[in-house]
N, C-alpha and C positions, 0 to 999 in steps of 0.2 A: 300765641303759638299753639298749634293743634296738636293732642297727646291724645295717642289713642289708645283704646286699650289693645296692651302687648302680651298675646297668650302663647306661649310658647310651648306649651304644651302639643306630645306628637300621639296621632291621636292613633297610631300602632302602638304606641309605648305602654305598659303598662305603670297607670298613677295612682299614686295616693295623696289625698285630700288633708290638710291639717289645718283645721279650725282655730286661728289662734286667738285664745280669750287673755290675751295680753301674759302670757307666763315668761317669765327669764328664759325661760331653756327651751321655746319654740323654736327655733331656729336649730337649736342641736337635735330634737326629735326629726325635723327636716333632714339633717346630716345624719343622723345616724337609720333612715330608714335608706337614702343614697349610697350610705355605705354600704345596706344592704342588696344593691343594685338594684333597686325601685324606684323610678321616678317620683320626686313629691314636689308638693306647691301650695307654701302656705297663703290662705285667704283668708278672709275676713268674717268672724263668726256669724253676722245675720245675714249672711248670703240666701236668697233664696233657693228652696232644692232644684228648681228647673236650671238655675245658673249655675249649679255645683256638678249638677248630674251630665249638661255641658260638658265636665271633662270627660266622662266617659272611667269615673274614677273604681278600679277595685276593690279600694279601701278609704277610711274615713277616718282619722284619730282627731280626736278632740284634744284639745291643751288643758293644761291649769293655767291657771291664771289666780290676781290676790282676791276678787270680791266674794263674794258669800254667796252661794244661790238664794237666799231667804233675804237679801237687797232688792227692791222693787227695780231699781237701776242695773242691777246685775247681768250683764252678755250674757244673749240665750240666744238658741238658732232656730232654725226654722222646726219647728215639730215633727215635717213633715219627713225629715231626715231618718226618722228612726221606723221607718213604714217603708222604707224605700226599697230592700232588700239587699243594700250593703253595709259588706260587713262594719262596724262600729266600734273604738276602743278607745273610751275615755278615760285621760290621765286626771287624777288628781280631780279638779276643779271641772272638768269635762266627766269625771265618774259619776259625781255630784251631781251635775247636770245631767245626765245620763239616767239616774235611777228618778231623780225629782221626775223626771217631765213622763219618765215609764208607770209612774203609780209609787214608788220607793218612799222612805222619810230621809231626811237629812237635819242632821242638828249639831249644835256647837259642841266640841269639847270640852272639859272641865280645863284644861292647859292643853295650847298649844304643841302640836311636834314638830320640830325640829332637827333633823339630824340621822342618824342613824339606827335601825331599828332591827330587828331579829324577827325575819316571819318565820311561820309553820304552812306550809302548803298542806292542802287536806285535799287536794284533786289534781293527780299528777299528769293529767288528760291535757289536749287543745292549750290554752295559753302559758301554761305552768308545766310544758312539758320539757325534760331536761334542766329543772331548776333544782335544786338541792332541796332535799326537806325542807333543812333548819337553811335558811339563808338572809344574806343582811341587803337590807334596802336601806335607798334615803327618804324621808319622810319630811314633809313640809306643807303643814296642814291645820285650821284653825278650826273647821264643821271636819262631818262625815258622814258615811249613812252609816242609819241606826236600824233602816226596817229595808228590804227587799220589794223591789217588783217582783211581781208574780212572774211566774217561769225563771227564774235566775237560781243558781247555786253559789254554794262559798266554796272557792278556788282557793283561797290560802288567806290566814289571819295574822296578827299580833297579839300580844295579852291586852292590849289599849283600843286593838281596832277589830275588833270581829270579822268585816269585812274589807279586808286588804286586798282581796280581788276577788271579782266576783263576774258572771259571765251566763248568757243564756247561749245553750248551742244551737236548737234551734233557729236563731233569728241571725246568729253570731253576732251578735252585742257583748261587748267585755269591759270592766273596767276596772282600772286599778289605783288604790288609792297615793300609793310611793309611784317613786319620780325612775321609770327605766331608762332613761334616757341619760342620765349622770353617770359617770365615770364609777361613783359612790356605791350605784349598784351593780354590785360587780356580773350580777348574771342579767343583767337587764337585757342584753342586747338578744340571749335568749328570746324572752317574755317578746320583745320586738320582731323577732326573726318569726316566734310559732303566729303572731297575728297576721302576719306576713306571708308567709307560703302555709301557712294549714287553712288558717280561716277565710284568705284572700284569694289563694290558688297563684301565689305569683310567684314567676320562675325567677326573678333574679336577673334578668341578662342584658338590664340597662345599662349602656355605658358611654362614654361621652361621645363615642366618635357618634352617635345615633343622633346625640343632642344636637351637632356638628349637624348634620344631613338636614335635619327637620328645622333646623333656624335659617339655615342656609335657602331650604326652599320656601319657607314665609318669608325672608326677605325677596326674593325674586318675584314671588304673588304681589306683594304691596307695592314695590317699587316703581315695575312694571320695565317703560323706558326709560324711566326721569334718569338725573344724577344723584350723588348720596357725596355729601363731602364729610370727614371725615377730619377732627384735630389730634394729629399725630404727634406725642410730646418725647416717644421713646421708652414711657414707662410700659410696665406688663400689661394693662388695662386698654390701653391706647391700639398697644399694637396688638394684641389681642384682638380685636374690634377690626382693624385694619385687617387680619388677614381673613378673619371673616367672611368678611366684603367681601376682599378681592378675589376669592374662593365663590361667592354668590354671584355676583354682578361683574367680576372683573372690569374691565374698563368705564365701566358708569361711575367706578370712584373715584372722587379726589383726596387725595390724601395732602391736608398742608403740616409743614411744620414751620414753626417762625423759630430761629437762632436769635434770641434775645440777649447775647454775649455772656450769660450766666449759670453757661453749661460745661460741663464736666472736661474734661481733656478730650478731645477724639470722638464727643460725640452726637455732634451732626455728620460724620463721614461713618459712624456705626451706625445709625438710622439710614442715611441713603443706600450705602452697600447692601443691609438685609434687605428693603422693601424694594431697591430699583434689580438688584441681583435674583432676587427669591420669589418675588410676585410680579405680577403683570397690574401695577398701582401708576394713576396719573402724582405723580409727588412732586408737589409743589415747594420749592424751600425758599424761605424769605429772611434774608438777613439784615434785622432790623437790633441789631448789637448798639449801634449808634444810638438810634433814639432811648432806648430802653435804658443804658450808661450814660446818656445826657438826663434824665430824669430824674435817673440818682444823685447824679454830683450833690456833695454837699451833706447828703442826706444820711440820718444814724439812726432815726428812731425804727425799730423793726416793723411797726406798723404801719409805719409812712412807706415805707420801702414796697409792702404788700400791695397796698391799695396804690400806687404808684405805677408799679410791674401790671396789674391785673389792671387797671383801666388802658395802659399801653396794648397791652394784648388783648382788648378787644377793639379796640380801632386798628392794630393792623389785621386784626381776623377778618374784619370787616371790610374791610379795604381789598386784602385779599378776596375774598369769596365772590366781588362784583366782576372777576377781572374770567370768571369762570365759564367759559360758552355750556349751550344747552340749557335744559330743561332741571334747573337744580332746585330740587322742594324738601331734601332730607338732610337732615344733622344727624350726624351717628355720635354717639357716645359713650364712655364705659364705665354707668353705672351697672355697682352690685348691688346683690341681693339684700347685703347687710346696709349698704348706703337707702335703698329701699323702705326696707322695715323699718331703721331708725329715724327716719326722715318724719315719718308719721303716715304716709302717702302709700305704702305698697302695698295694702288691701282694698286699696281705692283702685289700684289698677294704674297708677302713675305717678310721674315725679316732678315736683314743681321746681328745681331748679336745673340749668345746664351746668354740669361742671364739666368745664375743660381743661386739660394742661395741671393738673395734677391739684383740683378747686384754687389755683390762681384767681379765679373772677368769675360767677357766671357771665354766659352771655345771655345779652337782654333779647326778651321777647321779640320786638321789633325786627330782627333777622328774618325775620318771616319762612323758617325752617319746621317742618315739620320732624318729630325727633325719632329717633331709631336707637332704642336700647337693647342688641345682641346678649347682651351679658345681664339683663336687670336679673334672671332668676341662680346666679350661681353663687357660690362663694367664693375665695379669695385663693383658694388651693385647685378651685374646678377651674378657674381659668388659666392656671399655668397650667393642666392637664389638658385642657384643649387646646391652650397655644401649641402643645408636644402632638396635639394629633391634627394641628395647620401647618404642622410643619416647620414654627417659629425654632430657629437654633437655641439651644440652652442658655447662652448669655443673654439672651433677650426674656427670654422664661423665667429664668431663676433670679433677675437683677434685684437688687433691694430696692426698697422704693426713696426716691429722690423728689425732694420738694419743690411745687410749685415754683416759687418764686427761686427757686435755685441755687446759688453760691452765693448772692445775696444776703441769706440768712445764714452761711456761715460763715460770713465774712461779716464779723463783729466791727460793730463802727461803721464810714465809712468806704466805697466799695467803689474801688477804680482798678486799672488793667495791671498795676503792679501787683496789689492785694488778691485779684485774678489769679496770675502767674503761680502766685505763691503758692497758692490753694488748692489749683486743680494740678501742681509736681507733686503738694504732700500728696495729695488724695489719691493721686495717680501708683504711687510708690506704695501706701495704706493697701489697697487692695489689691496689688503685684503680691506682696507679702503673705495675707489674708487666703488667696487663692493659691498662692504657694504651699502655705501649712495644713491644707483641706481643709479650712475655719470658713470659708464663707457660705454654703448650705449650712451652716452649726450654728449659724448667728444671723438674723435678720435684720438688723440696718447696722450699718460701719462705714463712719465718714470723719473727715476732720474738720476741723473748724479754727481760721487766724482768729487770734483772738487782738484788740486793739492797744495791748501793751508789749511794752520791748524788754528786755532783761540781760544782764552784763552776764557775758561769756567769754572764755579765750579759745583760738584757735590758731594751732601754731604758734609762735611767740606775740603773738599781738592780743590787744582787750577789742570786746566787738559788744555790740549791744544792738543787737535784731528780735526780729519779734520771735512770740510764743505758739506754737501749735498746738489745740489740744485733740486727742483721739477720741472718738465715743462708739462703742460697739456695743447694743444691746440684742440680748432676747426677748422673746414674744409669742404669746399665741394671739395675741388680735390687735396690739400697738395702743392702748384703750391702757394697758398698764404695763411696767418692763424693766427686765432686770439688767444690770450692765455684766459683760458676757464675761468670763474669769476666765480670758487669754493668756495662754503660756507665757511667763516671761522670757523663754529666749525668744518670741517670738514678736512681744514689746521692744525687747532689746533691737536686734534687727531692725524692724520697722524707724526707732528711732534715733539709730545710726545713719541708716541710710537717708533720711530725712536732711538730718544736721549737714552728714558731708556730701546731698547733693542736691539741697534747695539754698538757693543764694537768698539769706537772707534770713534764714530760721536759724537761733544758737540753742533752741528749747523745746521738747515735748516732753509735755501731762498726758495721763491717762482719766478720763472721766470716770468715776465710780458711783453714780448717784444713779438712783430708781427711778423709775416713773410711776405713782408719784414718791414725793412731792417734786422732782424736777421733772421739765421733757424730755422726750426722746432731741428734739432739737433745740441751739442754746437759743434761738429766736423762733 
């Protein structure tokens, strides 16, 4: 399958360059220079400067990262970067880098820092301007510099670090050895902002609808007249992608979505109503409920269920897509930026797997689909912010995210149309309540789950012995780790009233209380 490289970058926008030498918190210096309405786009440290200078970039921040500059192996960039005449601000391990390759020393510590640390700004000029004298940073650092390149000053130190920031104005090179980018330092976004609009000259007045326009019109450039088909599963990502599209190329899309009988109450009629009511999208819908629950039968192990679901859905994708007149050579799909980076692939410029339908299964190469990733450079909050500037209604923007392989995984054991019914009335009643109380922006995933025991209850003068439902509501900032959400109890209460006396069939609901980790967010 051919993967080209996807630069989305507009080349009116004003960008910043982020060098990433493998740091934790690349991705958040990314975010927080966005926050400051500046486009950015992390690359790959030994990029060549002709390939960098390409974007047509502002500005240029270097990362940290854990190796030592004084490593013969150690991520180094192109030399030719610091000649270029943009501005420069190396964090951390990019400081390092930064003063080594200028003529500067660099040497180890006697002990490591770690944590939090009290600077002294001694030059309240360019990058330290509006930072408090006395102010606290986070430090996370094993070398430092110990000698200066020529033409540089000291901008602010510690009793440990002499040069905790340091910066030539002339050339606007800066660099600092604490991390602004962390929450930790409370003035950091400062120190970000002055490299930003003093040293860069940038106004600030990037913002999504821009991003909207200028992806819109590279998908038009490449596409040309072909088709673009499109697997539409109903999550934010999907549809997200979809309206895209249909905003670029309008009728050249196809949008499928297969009903694998494993989906929620009501929603394959909220996916056709938004995309067939709201855009001008070819939507294809294949109700393949039968095979997908014929597969199952029988079946309990959760893994089995996975690879089961996900090889079903790519033979009906498949099958589907043969059935599509014209000129079809594109696969659209809605990788992010974080799926991206972490992958290991996104300074390469690509991604080496399709994930569809919420990573159900990639599809194989063989589709002979050339790929289209709208969304590879955002994060997980830019794209419900573009879904709101496509025009997607809030329900579809704001939904939690729902797994792949669907009611399947919350339906413990196994999973036939009774066990169905049950699931998607709690579930249905779970989130009626949930949106009732203002709790569901307050909490990021909330679902139930039958679990495959029964338990003695009475109802009315009789003994009953039906199954158990449990609730799980967690919070999150990135689903990676998660706390369960400390829901009012009149509002437990309710939800599992209503349950009891209007799901035939449930005498019981739990409340999950357990972290992620050591449990998931989901019980399979």
């Amino acid at each position: 399958m051919t993967q080209p490289h996807n630069n989305a970058t507009d080349s009116r926008a004003e960008t910043v360059l982020i060098l990433d030498f493998g740091s934790q918190y690349a991705q958040l210096i990314a975010r927080r220079v966005r926050e400051a309405g500046v486009y950015s786009l992390l690359v790959r440290p030994d990029a060549p400067i002709a390939e960098l200078l390409a974007h047509h970039p502002v500005g240029i921040i270097l990362s940290g990262g854990p190796s030592s500059v004084s490593e013969a192996t150690a991520p180094r960039c192109d030399p030719e970067l610091f000649t270029s005449g943009v501005p420069i601000l190396g964090i951390c391990y990019g400081m390092q880098l930064t003063c080594q390759t200028l003529g500067g020393r660099v040497d180890r510590v006697a002990t490591r820092e770690y944590g939090r640390a009290n600077v002294s700004v001694v030059d309240d000029q360019d990058l330290m301007m509006g930072v408090p004298a006395n102010a606290t940073v986070w430090m996370s650092h094993g070398d430092q510099v110990v000698g200066l390149p020529t033409g540089f000053d000291v901008l602010a130190s510690t009793p440990t670090c002499p040069f905790a920031a340091v910066g030539d104005r002339r050339r606007k090179i800066f660099g600092v050895q604490f991390h602004p980018e962390v929450t930790h330092t409370p003035h950091g976004m400062d120190v970000l902002r002055n490299f930003l609009f003093r040293s860069c000259g940038c106004k600030g007045t990037w913002k999504m609808s821009d991003y909207s326009t200028a992806e819109c019109e590279r998908v038009k450039a490449r596409v040309g007249d072909a088709r673009v088909i499109c697997g539409l599963s109903g999550g934010v990502d999907s549809s997200v992608v979809a309206a895209l599209l249909a905003r670029a190329i309008g009728s050249q899309l196809v949008c499928i979505f297969i009903d694998n009988g494993l989906l929620r109450k009501n929603e394959r009629t909220l996916v056709e109503s938004t995309f067939r009511d709201h855009f001008d999208v070819d939507l294809r819908v294949i109700d393949a409920s039968r095979a997908f629950l014929g597969d199952l039968a029988g079946v309990t192990d959760p893994q089995e269920k996975r690879r089961l679901i996900g090889h079903r859905f790519i033979d009906v994708f498949r099958e589907a897509s043969k059935s599509i007149p014209g000129d079809v050579k594109f696969l659209a799909q809605g990788t992010l930026y974080p799926d991206v980076i972490e992958s290991g692939h996104g300074h390469a410029g690509t991604a080496a797997n399709i994930k569809l339908h919420h990573n159900v299964g990639g599809l194989p190469a063989d589709l002979g689909f050339e790929l289209i990733e709208p969304l590879r450079h955002l994060f997980k909050d830019e794209v419900r912010t573009l879904g709101e500037v496509l025009g997607l209604p809030a329900h579809i923007v704001w939904r939690h995210p729902f797994p792949g392989p669907g009611l399947a995984v919350r339906c413990l054991g196994e999973v036939a149309e009774e066990q169905l019914r049950i699931l998607r009335d709690c579930d249905e009643i779970l989130l009626e309540e949930i949106v009732a109380a203002d709790l569901y922006r307050k909490t990021d995933q909330v679902f139930a789950v039958l679990l495959p025991v029964r338990s003695v209850g009475v109802m009315g003068d009789g003994r009953t012995y039906d199954s158990v439902v449990a609730i799980r509501a967690v919070t999150t900032q990135d689903f990676m780790t998660a706390d369960w959400a400390r829901l009012p109890y009149e509002v437990l209460a309710t939800i599992s009233s209503r349950i009891i006396n209007e799901v035939k069939g449930v005498n019981r609901v739990v409340y999950d209380i357990s972290s992620k980790p050591p449990a998931t967010i989901e019980w399979e």
